[in-house]
C-alpha positions in Angstrom: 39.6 82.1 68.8 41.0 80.2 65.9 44.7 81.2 64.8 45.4 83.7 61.7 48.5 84.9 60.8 48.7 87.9 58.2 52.4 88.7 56.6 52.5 91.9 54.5 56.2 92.0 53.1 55.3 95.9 52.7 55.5 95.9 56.6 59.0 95.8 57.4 60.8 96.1 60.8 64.5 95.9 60.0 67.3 93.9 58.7 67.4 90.7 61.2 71.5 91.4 62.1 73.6 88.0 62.1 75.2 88.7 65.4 72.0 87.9 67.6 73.2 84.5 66.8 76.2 84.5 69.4 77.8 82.7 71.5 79.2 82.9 74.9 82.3 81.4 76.6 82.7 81.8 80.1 85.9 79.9 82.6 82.5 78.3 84.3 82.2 74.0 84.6 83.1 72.3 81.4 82.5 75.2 78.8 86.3 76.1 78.6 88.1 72.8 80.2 86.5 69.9 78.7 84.6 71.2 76.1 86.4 73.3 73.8 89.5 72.8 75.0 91.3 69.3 76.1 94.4 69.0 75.5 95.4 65.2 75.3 92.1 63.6 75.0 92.1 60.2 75.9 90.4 59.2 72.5 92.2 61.5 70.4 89.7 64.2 69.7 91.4 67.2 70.5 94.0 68.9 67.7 97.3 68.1 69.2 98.7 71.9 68.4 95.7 73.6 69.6 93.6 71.6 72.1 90.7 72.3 70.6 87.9 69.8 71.0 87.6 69.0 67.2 84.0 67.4 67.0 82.7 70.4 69.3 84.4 72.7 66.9 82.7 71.1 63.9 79.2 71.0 65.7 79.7 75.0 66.6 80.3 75.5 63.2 76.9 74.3 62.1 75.3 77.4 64.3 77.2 80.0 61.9 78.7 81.6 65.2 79.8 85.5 64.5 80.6 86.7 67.6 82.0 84.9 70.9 81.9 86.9 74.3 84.6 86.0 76.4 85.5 85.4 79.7 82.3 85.7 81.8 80.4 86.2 82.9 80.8 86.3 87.1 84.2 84.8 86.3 85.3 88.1 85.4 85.0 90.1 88.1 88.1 88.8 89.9 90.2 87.7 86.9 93.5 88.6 86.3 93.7 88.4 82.2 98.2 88.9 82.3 97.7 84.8 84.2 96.4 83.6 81.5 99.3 84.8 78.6 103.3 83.5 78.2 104.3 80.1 78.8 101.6 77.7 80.0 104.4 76.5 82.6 104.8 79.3 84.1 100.9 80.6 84.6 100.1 80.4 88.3 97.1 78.7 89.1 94.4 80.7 91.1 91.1 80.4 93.2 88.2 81.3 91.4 85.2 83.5 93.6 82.7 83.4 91.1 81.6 79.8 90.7 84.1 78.5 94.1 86.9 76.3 91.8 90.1 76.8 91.3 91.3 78.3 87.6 94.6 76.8 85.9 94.9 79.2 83.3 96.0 77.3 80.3 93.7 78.9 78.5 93.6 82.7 78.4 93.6 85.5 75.7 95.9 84.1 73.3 93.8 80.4 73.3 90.3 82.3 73.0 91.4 84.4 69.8 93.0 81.1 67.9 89.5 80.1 69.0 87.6 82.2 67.7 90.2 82.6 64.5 89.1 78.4 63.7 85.3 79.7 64.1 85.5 82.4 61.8 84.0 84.3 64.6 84.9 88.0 66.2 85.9 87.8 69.5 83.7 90.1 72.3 85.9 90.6 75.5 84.3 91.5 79.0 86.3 93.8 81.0 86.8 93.1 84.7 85.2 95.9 86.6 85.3 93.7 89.6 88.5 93.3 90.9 90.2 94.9 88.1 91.7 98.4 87.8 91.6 100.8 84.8 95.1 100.2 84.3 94.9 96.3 83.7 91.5 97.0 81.4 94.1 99.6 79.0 96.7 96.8 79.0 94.5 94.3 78.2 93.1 96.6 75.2 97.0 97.2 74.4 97.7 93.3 74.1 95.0 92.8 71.9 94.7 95.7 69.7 98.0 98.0 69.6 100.4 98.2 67.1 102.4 100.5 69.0 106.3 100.1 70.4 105.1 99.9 73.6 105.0 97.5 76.5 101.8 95.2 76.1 101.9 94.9 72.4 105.0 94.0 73.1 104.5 91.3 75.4 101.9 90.2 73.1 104.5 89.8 70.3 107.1 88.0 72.7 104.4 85.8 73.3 104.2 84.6 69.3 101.4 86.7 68.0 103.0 89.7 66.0 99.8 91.2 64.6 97.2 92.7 66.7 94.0 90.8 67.2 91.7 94.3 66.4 88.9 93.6 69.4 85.8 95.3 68.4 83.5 94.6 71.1 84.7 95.3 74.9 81.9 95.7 78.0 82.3 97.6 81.2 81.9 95.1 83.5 79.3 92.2 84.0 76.4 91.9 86.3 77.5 94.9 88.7 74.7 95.3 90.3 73.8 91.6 91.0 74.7 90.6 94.8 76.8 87.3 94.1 79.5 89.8 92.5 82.6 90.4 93.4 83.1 94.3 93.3 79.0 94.5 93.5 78.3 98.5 93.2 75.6 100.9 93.1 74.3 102.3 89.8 75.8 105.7 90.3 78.8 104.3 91.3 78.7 102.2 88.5 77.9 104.6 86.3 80.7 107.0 87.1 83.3 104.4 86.8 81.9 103.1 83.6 82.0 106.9 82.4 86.3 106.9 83.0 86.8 103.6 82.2 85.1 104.0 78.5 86.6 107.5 78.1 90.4 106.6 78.6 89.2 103.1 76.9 88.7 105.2 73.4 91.4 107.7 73.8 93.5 104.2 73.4 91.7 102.8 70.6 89.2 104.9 69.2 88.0 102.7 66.9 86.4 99.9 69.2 82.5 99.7 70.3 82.0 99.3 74.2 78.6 97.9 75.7 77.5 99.4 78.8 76.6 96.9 82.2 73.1 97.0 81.9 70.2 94.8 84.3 67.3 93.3 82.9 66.6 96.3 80.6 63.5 97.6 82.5 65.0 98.4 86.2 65.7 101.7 87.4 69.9 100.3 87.2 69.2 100.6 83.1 67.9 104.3 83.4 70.8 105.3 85.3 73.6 103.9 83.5 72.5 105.0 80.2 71.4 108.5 81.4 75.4 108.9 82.4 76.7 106.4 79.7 75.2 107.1 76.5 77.0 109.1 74.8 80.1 107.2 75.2 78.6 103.5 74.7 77.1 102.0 71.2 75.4 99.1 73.1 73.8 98.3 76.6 73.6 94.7 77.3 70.6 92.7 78.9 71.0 89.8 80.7 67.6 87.6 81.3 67.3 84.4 82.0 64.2 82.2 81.8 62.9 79.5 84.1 60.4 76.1 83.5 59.5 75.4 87.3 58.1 71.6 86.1 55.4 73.8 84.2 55.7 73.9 80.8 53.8 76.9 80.0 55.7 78.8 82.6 58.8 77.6 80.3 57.6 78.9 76.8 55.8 81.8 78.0 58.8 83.6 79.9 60.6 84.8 76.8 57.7 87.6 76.8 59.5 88.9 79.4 62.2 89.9 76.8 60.2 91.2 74.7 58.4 93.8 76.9 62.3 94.4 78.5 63.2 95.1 75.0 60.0 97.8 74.6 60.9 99.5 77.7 65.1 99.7 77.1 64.2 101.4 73.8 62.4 104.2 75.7 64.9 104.3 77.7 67.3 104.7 75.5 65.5 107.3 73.6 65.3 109.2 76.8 68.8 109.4 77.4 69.8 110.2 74.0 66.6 113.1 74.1 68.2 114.3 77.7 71.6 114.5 76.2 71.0 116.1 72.9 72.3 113.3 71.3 72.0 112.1 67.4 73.3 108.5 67.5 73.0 104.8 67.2 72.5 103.0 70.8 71.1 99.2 70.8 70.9 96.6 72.8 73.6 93.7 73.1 71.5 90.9 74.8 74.3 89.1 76.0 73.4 86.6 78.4 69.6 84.4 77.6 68.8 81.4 77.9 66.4 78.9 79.5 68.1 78.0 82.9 66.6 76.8 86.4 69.2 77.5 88.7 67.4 74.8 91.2 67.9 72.2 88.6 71.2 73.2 87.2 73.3 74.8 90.0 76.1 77.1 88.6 78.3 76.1 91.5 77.8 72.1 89.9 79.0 73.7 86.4 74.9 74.3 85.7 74.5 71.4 83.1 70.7 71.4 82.3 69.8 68.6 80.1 66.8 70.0 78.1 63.7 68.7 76.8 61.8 69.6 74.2 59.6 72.3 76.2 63.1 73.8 76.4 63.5 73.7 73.4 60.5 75.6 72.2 61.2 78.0 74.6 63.9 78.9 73.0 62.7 79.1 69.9 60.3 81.8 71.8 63.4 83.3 72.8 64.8 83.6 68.9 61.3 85.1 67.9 61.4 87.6 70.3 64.9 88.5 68.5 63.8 88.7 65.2 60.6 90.4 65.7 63.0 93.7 68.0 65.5 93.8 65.1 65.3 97.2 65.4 66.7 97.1 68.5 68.4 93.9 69.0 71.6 94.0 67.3 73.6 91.2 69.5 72.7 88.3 71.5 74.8 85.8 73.1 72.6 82.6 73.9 74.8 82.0 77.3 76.9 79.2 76.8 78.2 77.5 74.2 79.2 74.4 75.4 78.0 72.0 78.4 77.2 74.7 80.5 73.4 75.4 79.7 73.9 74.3 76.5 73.2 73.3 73.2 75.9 71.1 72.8 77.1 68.2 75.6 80.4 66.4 76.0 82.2 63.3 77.2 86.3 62.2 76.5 84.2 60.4 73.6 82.3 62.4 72.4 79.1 64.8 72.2 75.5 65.2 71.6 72.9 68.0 70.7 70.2 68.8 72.8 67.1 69.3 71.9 67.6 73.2 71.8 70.6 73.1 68.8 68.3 72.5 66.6 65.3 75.8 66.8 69.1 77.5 67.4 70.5 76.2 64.0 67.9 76.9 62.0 67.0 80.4 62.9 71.0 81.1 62.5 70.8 79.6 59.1 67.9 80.5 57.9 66.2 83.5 59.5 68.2 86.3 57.9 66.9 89.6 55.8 64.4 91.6 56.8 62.0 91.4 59.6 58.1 91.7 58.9 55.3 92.9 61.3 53.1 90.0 61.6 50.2 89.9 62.9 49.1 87.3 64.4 45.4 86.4 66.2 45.3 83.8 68.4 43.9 81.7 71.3 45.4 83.1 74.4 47.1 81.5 77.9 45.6 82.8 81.1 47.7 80.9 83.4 50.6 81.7 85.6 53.5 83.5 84.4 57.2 83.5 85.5 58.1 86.7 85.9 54.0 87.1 87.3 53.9 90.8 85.6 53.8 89.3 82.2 50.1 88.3 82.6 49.4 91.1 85.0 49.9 93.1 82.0 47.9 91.2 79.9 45.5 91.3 82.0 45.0 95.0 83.2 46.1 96.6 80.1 43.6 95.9 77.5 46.1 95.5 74.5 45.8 92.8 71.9 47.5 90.3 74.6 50.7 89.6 72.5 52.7 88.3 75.0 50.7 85.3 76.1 49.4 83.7 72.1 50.2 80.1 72.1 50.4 81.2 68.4 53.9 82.7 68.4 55.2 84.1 64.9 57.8 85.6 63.3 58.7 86.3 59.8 61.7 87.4 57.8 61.7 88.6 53.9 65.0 87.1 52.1 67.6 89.9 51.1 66.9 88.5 47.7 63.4 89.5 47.8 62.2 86.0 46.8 62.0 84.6 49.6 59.8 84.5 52.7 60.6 82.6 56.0 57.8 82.1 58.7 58.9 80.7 62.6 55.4 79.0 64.2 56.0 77.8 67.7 52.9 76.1 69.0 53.1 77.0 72.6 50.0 74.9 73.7 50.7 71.3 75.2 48.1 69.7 73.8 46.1 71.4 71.2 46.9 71.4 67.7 45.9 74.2 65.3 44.9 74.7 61.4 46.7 78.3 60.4 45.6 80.3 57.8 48.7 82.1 56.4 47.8 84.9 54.8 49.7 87.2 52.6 49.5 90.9 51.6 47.8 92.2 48.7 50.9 92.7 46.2 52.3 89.6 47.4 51.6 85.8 45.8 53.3 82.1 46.6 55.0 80.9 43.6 54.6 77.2 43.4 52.1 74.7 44.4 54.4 73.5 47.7 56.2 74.6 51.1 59.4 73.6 52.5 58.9 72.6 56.1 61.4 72.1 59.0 59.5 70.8 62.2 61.0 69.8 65.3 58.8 68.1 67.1 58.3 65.0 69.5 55.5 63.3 70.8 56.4 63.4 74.6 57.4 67.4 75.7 59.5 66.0 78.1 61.5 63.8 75.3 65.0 65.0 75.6 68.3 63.7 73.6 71.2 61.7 75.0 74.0 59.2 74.8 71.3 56.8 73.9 70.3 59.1 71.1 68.6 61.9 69.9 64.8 61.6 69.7 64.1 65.7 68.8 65.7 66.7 65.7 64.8 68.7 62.6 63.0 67.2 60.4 62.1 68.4 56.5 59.4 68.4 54.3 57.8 69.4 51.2 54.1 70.0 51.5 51.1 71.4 49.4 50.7 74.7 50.2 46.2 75.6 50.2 46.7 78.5 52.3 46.7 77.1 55.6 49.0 75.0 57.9 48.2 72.3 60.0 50.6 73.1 63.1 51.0 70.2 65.8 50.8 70.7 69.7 53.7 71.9 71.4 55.4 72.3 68.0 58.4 74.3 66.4 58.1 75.1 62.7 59.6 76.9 59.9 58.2 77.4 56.5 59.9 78.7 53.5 57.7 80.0 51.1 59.1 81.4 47.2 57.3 84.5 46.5 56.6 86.9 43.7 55.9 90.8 44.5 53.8 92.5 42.5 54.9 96.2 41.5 52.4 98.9 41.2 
């Protein structure tokens, strides 16, 4: 089969929201200590108030962050947030169960919103529901969001910052039901907790938007919690990770499993509003994805994967998947910002971007507006699949095969109107492909050229380093005929001007 794609502006999805460009900052290796924050770098990079890294803040920057979820992660589920607040002196250092360290505490609550203040970014906080007691999650919500004569806001004043910092985003717990965390539980368990927690949560502050503990999005965990949850929460998270095992069509064909996740949590979501008589918004905060191999990046070793490009298509893959369930998929929190399965790697002297800032970087900059249906035919992989029931899917269901096209598309319609922006990832390793584009009926390319940004190298497994970076973006004007001649193993995106024609 050769590749077509169709794009029909009239087809529209949704508006592609900003925030499933996030970021994620957990106490785990050198995200926190040693890459944003070093106080006293050795070659001066840090800002001698702050400790901030300040070429790792620059270099964030470039990904047009909005949102930052903080502190784990597993790291959360035995943290004490009141160590990390009040004189740095005087902040007892603890052990740490999640990832077997031991955590100073220099950097806490106070450090993460001046963070996230110099990004220009809202901060997302993840409540311990580990360790952690009711009573510490409402005085953490009191340090950070209370205006009140009382106490915590109090303490929070003592401590220099007079103003509340108005958290909008707070989750009830992370990863409960995995085995490796502390305060583990069942999902009714779980669920019932949740249900206080989130209750006495907005009697304190009404106005905040809390984002239930949710699995992969299609396990029986997700069915449960939102049946009880739903009508307290306005988001269920997902966490998925995907894995390369050497293979690199294993790597870029895993994000399907997201997408299917994201087809199922929809139902269920659905359901439990339909169960509960409910009228109201609930969608999906995706906030842990990433391509990670555990094997090959231990988290216990700080889980520094140095990606290639096959990583970095697969991201890309990833992104798509976002864009095309903007209807559901309002945030997304790549998982993590710095060093720790990264785009971004550190030394005292300085950094580099892997390959996967770049796909990253330009879908935050450039895939915004509204998201089209595209359809897209294209020659299909019959291979092996990580998780397997991807291609069993394919296989027994008889559907149009969406999830394994090395052709993998998606499109966005500027806000403007003028403009429309087309993602091509060419999954396959070694073929290349000619693409028609074609465009709906009332729709018509104004000008004779493209823009074009490609990253692509020859070698998949080229990766960047201290010796430099061989996969970057690279731009181009071409003549547009119709068609596009896409590259193997190849990440693309076109911007096309357009005129709409009104009937």
């Amino acid at each position: 089969m050769s590749p077509v794609i169709h794009i029909d502006p009239a087809r529209t999805i949704s508006r592609v929201d900003p925030r499933i460009y996030s970021g994620f900052t957990e106490h785990m290796g050198r995200c926190i200590y040693g890459g944003i924050y070093e106080p006293n770098n050795p070659n001066s990079l840090s800002d001698p108030n702050t400790g901030f890294r300040k070429d790792v803040l620059d270099v964030l920057r470039e990904l047009n962050v909005p949102i930052f979820r903080y502190p784990g992660g597993n790291f959360v589920s035995s943290y004490r947030w009141q160590d990390g607040i009040g004189p740095k002196n005087l902040r007892p250092r603890r052990p740490e169960l999640a990832w077997l360290t031991e955590e100073s505490n220099q950097f806490g609550t106070d450090e993460f919103m001046q963070f996230c203040k110099e990004m220009n970014a809202e901060p997302y906080i993840c409540l311990n529901m580990g360790t952690g007691t009711l009573e510490d999650a409402l005085a953490w919500l009191e340090y950070c969001n209370s205006s009140a004569n009382t106490h915590y806001a109090n303490l929070r004043r003592a401590n220099g910052h007079p103003e509340p910092y108005n958290v909008k985003y707070w989750s009830l717990g992370n990863e409960v039901w995995g085995p490796w965390q502390v305060g583990q539980m069942e999902s009714q368990d779980y669920a019932k907790k949740a249900f206080q927690w989130a209750k006495a949560l907005k009697l304190l502050d009404p106005k905040i938007q809390l984002i239930s503990c949710g699995e992969t999005g299609y396990s029986d965990w997700d069915r449960v919690t939102l049946k009880k949850l739903v009508s307290l929460v306005d988001y269920h998270s997902i966490h998925i990770y995907t894995v390369s095992e050497g293979n690199h069509a294993v790597n870029v064909m895993g994000p399907a499993a997201a997408e299917k996740a994201l087809d199922i949590t929809k139902s269920l979501i659905d359901l439990a509003k339909i169960e509960a008589e409910l009228d109201k918004q609930v969608t999906v905060c995706f906030d842990e994805w990433n391509v990670w191999d555990p094997v090959r990046a231990p988290g216990e070793a700080g889980a520094e994967e140095h990606y290639d490009l096959s990583d970095a298509l697969a991201v890309a893959s990833w992104l798509n998947v976002f864009v095309r369930k903007a209807d559901i998929v309002k945030i997304a929190c790549i998982a993590q910002s710095v060093n720790v399965i990264s785009p971004i790697i550190t030394s005292p002297k300085g950094l580099f971007r892997q390959t996967t800032f770049y796909p990253l970087k330009l879908f935050a900059t450039l895939m915004h507006g509204i998201s089209l249906d595209v359809h897209v035919a294209s020659p299909l992989y019959d291979g092996k699949t990580v998780p397997d029931w991807i291609q069993k899917l394919e296989t027994k269901t008889g559907g149009d095969h969406k999830l394994t096209k090395y052709i993998d598309v998606s499109a966005t319609l500027s806000e403007s109107g003028d403009e429309i922006r087309v993602v091509i990832v060419n999954k396959h390793a070694t073929d290349a492909y000619v693409v028609p584009i074609l465009f709906g009926p009332a729709c018509k390319v104004v000008g004779e050229t493209a823009k074009v940004y490609e990253v692509w190298s020859p070698d998949l497994k080229d990766r960047n380093g201290w010796d430099g970076e061989r996969v970057q973006t690279v731009e181009k004007e071409v003549s547009w005929t119709g068609e596009y001649s896409v590259r193997e193993h190849s990440f693309q995106l076109l911007v096309f001007k357009i005129a709409m024609q009104i009937y």
